[in-house]
BALUM-917333 format. One line per 5 residues: number of its first residue (from 1); their letters; for each residue x negated, z negated, y negated of C-alpha. Coordinates in Angstrom, 2 decimals, m for minus. Layout:
NUM) A) X,Z,Y | ...
END
This chain:
1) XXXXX) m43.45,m75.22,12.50 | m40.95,m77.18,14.82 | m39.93,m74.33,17.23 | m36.98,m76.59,17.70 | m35.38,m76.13,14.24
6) XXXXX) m35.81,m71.65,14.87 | m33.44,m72.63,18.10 | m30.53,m71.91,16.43 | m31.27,m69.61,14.12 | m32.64,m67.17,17.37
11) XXXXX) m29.71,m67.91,19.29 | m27.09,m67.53,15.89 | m28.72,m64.13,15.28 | m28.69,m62.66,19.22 | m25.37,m63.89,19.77
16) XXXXX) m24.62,m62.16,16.03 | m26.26,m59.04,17.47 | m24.36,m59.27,20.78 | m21.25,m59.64,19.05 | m21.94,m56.57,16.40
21) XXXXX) m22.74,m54.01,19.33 | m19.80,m55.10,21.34 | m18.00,m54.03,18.26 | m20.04,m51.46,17.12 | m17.57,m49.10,18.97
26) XXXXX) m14.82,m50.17,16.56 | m16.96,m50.27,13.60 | m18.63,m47.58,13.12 | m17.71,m43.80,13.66 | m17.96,m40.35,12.74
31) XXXXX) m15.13,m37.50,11.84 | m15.87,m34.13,12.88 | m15.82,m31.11,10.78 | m12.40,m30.25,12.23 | m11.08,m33.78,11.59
36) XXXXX) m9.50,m35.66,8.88 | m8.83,m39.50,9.67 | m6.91,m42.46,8.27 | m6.65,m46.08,8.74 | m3.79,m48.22,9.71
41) XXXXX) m4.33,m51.75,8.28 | m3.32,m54.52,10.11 | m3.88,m57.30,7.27 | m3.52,m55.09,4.11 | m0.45,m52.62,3.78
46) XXXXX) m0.27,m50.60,6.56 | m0.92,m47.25,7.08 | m3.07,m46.10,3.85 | m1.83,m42.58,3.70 | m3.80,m41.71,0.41
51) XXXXX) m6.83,m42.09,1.37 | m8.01,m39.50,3.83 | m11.11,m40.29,5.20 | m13.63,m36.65,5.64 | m16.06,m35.83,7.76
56) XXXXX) m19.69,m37.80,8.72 | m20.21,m41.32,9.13 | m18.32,m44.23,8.41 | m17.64,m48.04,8.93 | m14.19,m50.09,9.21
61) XXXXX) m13.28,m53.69,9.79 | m12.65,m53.24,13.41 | m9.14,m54.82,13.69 | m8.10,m51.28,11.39 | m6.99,m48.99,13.55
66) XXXXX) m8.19,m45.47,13.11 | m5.96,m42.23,13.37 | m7.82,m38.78,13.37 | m6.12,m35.58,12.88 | m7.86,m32.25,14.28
71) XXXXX) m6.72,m30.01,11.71 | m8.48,m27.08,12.97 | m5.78,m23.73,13.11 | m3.35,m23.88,15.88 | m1.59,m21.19,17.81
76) XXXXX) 1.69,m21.52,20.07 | 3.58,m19.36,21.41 | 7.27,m19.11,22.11 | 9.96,m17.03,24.39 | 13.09,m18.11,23.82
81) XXXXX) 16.52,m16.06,24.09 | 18.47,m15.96,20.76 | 21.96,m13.84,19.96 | 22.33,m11.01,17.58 | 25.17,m10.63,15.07
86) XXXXX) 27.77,m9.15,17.79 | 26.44,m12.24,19.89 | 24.40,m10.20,22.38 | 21.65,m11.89,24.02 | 18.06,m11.18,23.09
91) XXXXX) 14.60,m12.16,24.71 | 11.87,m12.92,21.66 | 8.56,m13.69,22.02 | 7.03,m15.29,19.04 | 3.40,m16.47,18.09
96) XXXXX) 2.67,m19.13,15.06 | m0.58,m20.17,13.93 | m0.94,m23.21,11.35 | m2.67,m26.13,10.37 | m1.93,m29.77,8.43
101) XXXXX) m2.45,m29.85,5.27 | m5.66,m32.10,5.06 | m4.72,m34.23,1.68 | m1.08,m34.82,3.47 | m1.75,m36.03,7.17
106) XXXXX) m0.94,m40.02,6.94 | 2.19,m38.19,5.73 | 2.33,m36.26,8.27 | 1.85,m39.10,10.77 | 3.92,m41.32,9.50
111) XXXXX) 6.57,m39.19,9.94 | 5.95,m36.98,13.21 | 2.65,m38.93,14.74 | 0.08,m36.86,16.27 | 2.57,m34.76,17.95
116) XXXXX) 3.93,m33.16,15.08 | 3.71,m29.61,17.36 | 6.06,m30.30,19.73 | 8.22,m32.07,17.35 | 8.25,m30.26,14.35
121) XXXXX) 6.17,m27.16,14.47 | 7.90,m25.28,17.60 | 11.46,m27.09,16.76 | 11.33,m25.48,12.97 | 9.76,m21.91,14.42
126) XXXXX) 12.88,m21.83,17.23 | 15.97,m22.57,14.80 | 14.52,m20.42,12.13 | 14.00,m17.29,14.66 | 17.61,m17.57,15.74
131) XXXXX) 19.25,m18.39,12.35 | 17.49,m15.01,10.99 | 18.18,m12.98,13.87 | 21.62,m14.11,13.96 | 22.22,m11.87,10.46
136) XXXXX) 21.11,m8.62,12.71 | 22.24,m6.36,15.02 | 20.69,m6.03,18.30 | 19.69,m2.08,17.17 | 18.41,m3.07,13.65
141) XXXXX) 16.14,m5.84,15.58 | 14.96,m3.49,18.11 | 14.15,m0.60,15.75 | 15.38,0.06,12.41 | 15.02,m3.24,10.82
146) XXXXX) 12.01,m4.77,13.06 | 9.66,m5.41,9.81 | 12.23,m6.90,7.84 | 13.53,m9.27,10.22 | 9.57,m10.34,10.94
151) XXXXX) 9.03,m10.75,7.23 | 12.30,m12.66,6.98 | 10.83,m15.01,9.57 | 7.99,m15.40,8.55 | 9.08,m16.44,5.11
156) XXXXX) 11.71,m18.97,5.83 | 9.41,m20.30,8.52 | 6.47,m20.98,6.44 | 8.98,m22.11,3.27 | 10.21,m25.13,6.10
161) XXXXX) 7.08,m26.29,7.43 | 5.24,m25.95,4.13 | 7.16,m28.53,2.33 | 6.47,m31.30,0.76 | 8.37,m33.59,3.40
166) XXXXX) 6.45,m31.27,6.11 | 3.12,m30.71,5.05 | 2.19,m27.59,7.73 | 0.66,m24.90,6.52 | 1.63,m21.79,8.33
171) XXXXX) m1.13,m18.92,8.39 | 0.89,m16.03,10.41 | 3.97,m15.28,12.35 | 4.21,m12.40,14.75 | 6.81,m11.00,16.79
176) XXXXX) 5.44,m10.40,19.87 | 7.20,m8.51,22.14 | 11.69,m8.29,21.84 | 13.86,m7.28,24.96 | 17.02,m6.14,25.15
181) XXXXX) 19.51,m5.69,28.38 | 18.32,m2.52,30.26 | 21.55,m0.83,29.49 | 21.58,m1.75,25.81 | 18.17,m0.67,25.53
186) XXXXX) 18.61,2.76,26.51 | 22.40,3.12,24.64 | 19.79,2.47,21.63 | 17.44,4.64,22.40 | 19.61,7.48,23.18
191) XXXXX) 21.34,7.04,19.97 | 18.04,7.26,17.94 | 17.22,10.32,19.77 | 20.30,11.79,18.73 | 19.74,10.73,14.93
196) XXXXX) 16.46,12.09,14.94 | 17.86,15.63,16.46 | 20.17,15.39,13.84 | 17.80,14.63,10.93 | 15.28,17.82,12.58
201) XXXXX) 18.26,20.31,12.67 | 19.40,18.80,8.81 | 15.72,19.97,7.91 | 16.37,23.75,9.18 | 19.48,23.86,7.55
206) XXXXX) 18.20,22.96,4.42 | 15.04,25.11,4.60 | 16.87,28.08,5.48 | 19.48,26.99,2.46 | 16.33,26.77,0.10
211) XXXXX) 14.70,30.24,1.35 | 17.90,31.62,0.83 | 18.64,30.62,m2.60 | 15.07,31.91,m3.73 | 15.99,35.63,m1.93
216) XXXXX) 19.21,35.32,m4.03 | 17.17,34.71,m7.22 | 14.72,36.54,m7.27 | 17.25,39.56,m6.60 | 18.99,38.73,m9.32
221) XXXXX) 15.75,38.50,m11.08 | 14.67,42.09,m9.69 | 17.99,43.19,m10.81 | 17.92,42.07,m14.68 | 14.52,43.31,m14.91
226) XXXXX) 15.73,47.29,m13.64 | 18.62,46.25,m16.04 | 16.69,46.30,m18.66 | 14.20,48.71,m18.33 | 17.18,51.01,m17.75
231) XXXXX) 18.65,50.24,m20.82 | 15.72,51.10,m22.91 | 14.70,54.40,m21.16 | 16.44,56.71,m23.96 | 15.74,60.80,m23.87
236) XXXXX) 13.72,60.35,m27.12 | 11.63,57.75,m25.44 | 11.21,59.62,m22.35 | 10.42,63.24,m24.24 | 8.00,60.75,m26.00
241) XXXXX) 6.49,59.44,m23.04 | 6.29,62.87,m21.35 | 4.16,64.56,m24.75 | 1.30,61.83,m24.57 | 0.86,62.02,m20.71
246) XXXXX) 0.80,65.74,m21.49 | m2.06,66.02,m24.17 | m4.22,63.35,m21.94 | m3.73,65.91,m19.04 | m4.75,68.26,m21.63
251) XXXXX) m7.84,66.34,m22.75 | m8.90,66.31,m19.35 | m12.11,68.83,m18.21 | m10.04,70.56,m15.84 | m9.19,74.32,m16.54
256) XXXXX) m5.35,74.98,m16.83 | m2.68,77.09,m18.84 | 0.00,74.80,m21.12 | 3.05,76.52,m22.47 | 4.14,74.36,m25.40
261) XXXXX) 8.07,74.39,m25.48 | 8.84,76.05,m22.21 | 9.17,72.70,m19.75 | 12.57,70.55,m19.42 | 13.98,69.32,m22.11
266) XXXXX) 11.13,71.07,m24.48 | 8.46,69.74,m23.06 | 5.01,71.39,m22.24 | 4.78,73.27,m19.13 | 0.84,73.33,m17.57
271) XXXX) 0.00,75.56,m15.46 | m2.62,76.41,m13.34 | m5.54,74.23,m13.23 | m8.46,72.78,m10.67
END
């Protein structure tokens, strides 16, 4: 064989295989577990935000540009000062966790890039905290109404991000820590010390009311019962009453003396006995 006719075919084939691993960096690649991708095409429609690429190993014309997503859970956390119904000042701290939805991020991209934190996440989490807090008192927040305003929070929060123009799910919301001016703080406090005082010395007064009411009727009860015995204790019943102890005593071993006819009221008189 004419090594002069393989010439080009080596050289074709090494420059071929030069080419493909100078490439091979924009070729191939792999998505982590924690990664969805997608491809902006240059030559063919854009951004294809349908088809989310998973994870392993892949291959792409290499003028497609790729854009991965970690879509691993998320935390931030915020402090930011926000004003209460009567407009007092408050210091919140707040922690959000969250994630993209996977089937949604050339959405999300398109829209937001891959800083969708900073521009929608925390933005969304700060204007929801202060419209929701803004429907509160400064004492509810602090103390009486602390769960509700969290839940209320929470709620609008992940009803915002989670929509279909968003596409973040949000997996918790927690209220951190809330501060109040020093002097507010402690007007607060003293007046739920008072309350509970109040509520304690309420209690007293309504077990001594109680204990009361059951001394009153079972007096009364006491008092119907002597009523009625009263009523039915008639000299016949009584002379009655008196003959049947008197022939048990009578009946009884013991040696004794009865006069029939000679006690009160006719009854039996015994005398004498062990």
């Amino acid at each position: 064989m004419d090594n002069r006719k393989l010439l080009p075919i080596v050289v074709t084939v090494v420059i071929a295989l030069i080419v493909l691993i100078g490439l091979s960096s924009s070729i191939f690649y792999t998505t982590q577990a924690n990664e969805r991708a997608v491809l902006f095409k240059k030559f063919s429609g854009g951004l294809d935000k349908d088809n989310v690429i998973q994870p392993g190993f892949h291959v792409k014309a290499p003028w497609n540009d790729l854009i991965t997503f970690d879509v691993a859970e998320s935390k931030a956390e915020e402090t930011m000062d926000v004003l209460d119904k009567n407009g007092l000042s408050i210091a919140v701290d707040v922690s959000v966790r969250f994630y993209p939805r996977f089937d949604r991020i050339g959405y999300i991209y398109e829209r937001f890039r891959l800083g969708y934190i900073n521009t929608l996440v925390i933005p969304e989490v700060r204007s929801t905290v202060r419209q929701v807090m803004g429907r509160y008192t400064a004492e509810e927040i602090y103390s009486t109404k602390r769960a509700e305003v969290e839940t209320a929070i929470r709620t609008e929060t992940a009803d915002v991000l989670g929509n279909d123009t968003n596409n973040v799910t949000m997996t918790a919301l927690l209220i951190r820590s809330i501060n109040l001016p020093e002097k507010i703080k402690q007007a607060i406090e003293s007046k739920l010390q008072q309350e509970q005082e109040a509520l304690a010395y309420q209690f007293r007064l309504d077990k001594e009311k109680s204990e009361a009411e059951r001394k009153r009727i079972a007096a009364e009860g006491e008092a119907a019962a002597n009523k009625i015995v009263n009523s039915s204790l008639t000299p016949n019943l009584l002379k009655m009453r008196g003959i049947e102890a008197t022939l048990k005593l009578a009946e009884s071993p013991n040696s004794k003396v009865v006069v029939v006819g000679s006690g009160d009221e006719g009854l039996p008189l015994i005398l004498g006995g062990n």
